[in-house]
C-alpha atoms as an extended CHARMM CRD file, in Angstrom:
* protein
*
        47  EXT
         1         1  UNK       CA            -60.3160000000     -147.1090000000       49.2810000000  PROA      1               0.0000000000
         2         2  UNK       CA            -56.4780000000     -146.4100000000       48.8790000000  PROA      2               0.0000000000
         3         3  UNK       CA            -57.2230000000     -142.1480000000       49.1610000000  PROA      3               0.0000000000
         4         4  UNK       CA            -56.8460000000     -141.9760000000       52.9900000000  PROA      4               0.0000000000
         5         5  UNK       CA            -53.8870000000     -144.8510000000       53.2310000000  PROA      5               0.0000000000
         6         6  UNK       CA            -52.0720000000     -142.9530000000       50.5300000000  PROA      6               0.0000000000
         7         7  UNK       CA            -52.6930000000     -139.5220000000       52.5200000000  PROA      7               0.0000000000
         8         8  UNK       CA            -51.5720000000     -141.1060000000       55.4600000000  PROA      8               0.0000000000
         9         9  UNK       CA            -48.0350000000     -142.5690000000       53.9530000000  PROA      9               0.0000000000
        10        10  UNK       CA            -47.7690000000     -139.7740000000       52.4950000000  PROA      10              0.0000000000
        11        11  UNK       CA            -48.3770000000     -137.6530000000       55.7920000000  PROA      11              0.0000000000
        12        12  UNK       CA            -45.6140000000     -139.5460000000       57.9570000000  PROA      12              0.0000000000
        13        13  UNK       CA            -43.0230000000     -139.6450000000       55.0890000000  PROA      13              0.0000000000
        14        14  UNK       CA            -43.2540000000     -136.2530000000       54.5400000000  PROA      14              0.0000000000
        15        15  UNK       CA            -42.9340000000     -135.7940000000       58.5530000000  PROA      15              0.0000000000
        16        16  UNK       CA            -40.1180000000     -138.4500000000       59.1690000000  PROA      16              0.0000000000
        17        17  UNK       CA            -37.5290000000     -137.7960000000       55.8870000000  PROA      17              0.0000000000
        18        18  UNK       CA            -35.3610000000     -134.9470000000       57.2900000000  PROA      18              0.0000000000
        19        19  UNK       CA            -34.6480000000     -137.4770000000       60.7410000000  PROA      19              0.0000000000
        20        20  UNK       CA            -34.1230000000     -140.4440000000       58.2650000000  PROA      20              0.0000000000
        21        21  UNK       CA            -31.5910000000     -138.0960000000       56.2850000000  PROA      21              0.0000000000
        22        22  UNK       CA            -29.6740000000     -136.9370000000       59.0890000000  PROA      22              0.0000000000
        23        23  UNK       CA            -29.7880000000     -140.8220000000       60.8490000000  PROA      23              0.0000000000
        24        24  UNK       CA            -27.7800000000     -141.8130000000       57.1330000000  PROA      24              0.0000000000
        25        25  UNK       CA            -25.2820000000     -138.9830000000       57.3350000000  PROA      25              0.0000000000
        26        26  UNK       CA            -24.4600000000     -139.1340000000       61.0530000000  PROA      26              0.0000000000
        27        27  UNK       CA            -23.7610000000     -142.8920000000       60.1470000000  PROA      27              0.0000000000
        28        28  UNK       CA            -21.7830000000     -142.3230000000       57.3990000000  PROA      28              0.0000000000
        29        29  UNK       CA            -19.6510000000     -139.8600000000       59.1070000000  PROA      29              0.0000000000
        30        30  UNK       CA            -18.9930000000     -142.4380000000       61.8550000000  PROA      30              0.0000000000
        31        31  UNK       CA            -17.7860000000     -144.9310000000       59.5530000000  PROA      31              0.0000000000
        32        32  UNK       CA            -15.1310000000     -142.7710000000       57.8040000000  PROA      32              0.0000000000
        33        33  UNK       CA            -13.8500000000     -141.5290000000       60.5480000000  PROA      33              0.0000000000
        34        34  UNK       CA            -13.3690000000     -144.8440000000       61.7350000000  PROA      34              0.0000000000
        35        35  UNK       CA            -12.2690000000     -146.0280000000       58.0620000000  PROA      35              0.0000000000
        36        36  UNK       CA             -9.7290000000     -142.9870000000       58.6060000000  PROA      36              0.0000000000
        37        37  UNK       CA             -8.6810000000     -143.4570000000       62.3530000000  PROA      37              0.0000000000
        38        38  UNK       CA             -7.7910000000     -147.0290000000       61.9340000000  PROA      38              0.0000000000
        39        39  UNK       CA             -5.7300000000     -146.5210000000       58.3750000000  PROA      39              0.0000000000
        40        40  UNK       CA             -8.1900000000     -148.5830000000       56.3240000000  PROA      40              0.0000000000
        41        41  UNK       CA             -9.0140000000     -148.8280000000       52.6760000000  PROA      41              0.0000000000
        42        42  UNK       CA            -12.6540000000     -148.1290000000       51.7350000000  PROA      42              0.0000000000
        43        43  UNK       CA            -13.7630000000     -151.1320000000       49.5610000000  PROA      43              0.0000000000
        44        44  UNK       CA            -17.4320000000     -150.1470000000       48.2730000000  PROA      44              0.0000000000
        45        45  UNK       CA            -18.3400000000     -153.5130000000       47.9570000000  PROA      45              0.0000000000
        46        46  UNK       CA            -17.3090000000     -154.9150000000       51.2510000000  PROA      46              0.0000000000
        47        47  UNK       CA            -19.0750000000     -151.8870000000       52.8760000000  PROA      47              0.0000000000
């Protein structure tokens, strides 16, 4: 009963990680180069 759900999530993660991968470093990038532009301290657990 789970087989062709499991395929499925399988299927579209498979498809979708490289997109959610470059989404999280494009986002990171932004944020240290704001971090950087405005002379802040990076404080992992505020961020």
């Amino acid at each position: 009963m789970l087989g062709p759900l499991s395929n499925t999530i399988h299927g579209v993660i498979s498809f979708t990680w490289p997109m959610v991968l470059i989404s999280v470093i494009i986002l990171v990038s932004f944020r240290i180069a704001y971090l950087f532009k405005n002379h802040e301290k990076l404080v992992l657990y505020k961020d």
